[in-house]
C-alpha positions as CSV (number, residue, x, y, z in Angstrom):
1,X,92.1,-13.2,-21.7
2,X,91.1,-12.5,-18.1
3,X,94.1,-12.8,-15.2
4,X,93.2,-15.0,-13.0
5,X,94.7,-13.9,-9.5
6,X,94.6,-16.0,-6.8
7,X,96.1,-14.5,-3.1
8,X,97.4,-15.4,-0.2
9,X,97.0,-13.1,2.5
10,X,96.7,-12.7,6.0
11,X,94.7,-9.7,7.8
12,X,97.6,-8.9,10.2
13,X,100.1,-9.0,7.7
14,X,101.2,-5.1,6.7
15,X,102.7,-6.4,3.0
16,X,99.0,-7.9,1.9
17,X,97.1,-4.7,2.9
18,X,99.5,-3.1,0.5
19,X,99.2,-6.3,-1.9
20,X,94.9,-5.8,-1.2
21,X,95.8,-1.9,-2.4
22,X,97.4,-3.2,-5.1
23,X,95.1,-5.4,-6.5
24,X,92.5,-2.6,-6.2
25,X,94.2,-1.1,-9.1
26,X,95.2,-3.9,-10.9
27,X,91.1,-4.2,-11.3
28,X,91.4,-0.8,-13.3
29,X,93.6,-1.6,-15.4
30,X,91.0,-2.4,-18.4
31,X,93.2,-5.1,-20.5
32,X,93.6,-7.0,-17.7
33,X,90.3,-8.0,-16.6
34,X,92.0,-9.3,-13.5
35,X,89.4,-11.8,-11.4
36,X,90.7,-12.3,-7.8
37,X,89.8,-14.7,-5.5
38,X,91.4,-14.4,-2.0
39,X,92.9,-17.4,0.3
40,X,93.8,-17.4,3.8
41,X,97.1,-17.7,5.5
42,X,97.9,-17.5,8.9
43,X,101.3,-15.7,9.6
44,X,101.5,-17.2,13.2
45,X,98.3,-19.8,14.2
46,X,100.0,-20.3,18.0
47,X,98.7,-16.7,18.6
48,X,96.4,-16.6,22.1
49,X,93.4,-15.2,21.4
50,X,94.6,-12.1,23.6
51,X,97.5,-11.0,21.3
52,X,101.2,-10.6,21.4
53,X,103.3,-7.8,22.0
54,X,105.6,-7.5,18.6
55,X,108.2,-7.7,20.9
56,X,107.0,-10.9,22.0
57,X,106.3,-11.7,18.5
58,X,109.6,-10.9,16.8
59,X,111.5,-12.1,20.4
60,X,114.1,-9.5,20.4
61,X,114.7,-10.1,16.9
62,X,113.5,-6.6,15.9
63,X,115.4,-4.0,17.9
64,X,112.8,-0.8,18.7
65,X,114.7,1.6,15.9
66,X,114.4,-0.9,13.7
67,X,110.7,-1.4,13.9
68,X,110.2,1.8,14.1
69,X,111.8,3.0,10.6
70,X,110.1,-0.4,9.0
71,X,106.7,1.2,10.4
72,X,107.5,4.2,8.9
73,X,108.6,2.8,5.6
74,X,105.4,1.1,5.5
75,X,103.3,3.6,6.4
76,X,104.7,5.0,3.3
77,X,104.1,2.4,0.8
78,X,100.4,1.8,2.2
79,X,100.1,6.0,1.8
80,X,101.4,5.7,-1.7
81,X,98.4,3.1,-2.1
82,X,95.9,5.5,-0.7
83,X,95.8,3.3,2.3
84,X,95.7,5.0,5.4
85,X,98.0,2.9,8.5
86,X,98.7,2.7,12.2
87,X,100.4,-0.5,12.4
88,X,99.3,-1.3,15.7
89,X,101.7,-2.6,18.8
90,X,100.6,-5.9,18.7
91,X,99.6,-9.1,16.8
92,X,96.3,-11.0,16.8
93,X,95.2,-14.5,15.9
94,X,93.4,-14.2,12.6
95,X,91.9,-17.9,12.7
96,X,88.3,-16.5,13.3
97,X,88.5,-13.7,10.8
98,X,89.6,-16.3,8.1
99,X,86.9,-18.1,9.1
100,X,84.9,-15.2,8.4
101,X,86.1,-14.2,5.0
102,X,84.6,-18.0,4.2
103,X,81.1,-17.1,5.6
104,X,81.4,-14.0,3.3
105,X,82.6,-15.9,0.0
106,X,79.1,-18.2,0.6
107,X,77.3,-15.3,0.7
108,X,79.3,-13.1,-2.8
109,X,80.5,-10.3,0.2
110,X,84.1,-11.7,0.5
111,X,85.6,-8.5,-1.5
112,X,83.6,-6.5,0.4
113,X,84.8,-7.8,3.6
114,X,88.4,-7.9,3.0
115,X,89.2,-4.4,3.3
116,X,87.0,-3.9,7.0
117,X,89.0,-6.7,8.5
118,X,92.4,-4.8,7.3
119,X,91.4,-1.7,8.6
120,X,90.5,-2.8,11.6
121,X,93.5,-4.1,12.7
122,X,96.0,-1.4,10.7
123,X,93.9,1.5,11.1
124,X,91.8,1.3,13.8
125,X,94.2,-1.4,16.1
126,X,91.7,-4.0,17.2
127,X,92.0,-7.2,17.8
128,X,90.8,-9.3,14.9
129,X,89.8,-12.3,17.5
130,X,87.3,-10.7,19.2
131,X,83.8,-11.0,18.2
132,X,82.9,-7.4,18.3
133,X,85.7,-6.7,15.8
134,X,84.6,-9.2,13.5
135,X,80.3,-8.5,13.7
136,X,81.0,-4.9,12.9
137,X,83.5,-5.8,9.8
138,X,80.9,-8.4,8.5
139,X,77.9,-5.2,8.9
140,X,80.7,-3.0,6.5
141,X,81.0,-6.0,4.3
142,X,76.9,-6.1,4.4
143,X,76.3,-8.8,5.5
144,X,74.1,-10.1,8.8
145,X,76.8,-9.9,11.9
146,X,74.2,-12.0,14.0
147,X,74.6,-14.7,11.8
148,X,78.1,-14.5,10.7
149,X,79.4,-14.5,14.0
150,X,76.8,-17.7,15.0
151,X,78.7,-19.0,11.9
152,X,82.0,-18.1,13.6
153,X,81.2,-19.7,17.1
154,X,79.9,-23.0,16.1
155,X,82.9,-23.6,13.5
156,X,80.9,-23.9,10.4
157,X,84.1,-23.0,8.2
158,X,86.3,-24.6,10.5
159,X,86.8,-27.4,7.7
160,X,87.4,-25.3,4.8
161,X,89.8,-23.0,6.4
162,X,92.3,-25.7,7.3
163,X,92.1,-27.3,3.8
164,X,93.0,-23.7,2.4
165,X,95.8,-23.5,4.5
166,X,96.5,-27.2,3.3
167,X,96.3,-25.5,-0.2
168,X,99.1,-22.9,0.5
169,X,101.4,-25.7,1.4
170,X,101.0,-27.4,-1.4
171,X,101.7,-24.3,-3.1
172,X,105.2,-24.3,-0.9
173,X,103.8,-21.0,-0.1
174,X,105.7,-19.2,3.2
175,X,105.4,-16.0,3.2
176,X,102.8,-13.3,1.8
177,X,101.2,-12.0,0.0
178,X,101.5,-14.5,-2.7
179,X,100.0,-14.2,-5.9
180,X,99.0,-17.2,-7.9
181,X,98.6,-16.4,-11.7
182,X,96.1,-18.3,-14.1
183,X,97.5,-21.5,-12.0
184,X,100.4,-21.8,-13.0
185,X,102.7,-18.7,-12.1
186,X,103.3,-17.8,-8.7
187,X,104.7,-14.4,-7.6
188,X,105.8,-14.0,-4.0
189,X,105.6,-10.3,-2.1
190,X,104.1,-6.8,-2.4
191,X,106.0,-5.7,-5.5
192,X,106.0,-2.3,-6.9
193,X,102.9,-1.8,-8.8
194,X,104.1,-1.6,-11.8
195,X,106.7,-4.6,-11.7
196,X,103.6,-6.4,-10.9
197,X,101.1,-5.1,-13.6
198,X,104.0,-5.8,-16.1
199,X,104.5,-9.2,-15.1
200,X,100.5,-9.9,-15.5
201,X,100.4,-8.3,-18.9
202,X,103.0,-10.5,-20.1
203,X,101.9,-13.6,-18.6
204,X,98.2,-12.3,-20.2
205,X,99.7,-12.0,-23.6
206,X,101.2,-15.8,-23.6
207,X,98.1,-16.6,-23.2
């Protein structure tokens, strides 16, 4: 019986470029036959289209030490992935890349255009709002950037991105990744890949 994984991400979020890492190789794993299907979520939708500081974003909440040894930490985990990362020293409104990844799903690319639109923000530092960003992840993904971004600008997917956030609500979903399993299980956080491979084999063999 195939897993089906359903996850909720958000490009700016460091945890679901591990969780997109970990899903890579949950693909491998032959008795599986995981089939994901990625959602949006936005970690903060007030974000200006210019960015915020983290220090703005975490509002003294997260002392400079601090951030700097959870950096490091994750730099770690996304190295153990074979993920390279430079978390960058901002945040950006993801709104338009979500809206994006919905272009992409039209067209079979979306896989293909998840991992651009991570890099480009945790590896590169760029600021996911900006239309140059986004035309150049869409040409990675292969896809037409001239029309994606017309896509973009006129609010095509405008719609369907707010009733996919609606989704995660229903969900009571609040933080992420989350993975939804087969419908009916739901598993919260970047676990260890093994805890998480585990967990799907045993929900695959209730099945």
């Amino acid at each position: 019986m195939a897993i089906r994984l359903t996850v909720f991400s958000d490009f700016v979020c460091p945890f679901c470029y591990i969780g997109e890492g970990l899903v890579e190789k949950l693909r491998q794993e032959p008795d599986l036959g995981v089939e994901v299907t990625w959602m949006p979520f936005q970690l903060n939708p007030a974000t200006p289209p210019e960015g915020l500081t983290l220090a703005e974003y975490f509002g003294g909440r997260m002392p400079p030490d601090r951030l700097a040894m959870m950096h490091a930490e994750l730099k770690a985990r996304a190295g153990a992935m074979g993920l390279p990362m430079d978390p960058p020293p901002f945040i950006c409104n993801t709104r338009r890349a979500h809206e994006l990844a919905e272009f992409a799903r039209d067209r079979g690319r979306l896989d293909a255009l998840v991992l651009p639109l991570f890099q480009a923000y945790f590896v590169q530092g760029r600021n996911l709002y900006e239309e140059r960003v986004l035309g150049e992840a869409a040409e990675a993904a292969g896809l037409d950037p001239v029309e994606a971004l017309e896509a973009v600008r006129e609010g095509r997917y405008a719609d369907r991105v707010d009733e996919r956030l609606a989704l995660a609500g229903r969900y009571g979903i609040h933080s992420v990744p989350t993975f939804i399993v087969n419908e009916r299980y739901k598993i919260v956080g970047a676990q260890p890949y093994e805890v998480l491979r585990d967990a799907l084999r045993s929900i695959a063999q209730e099945g």
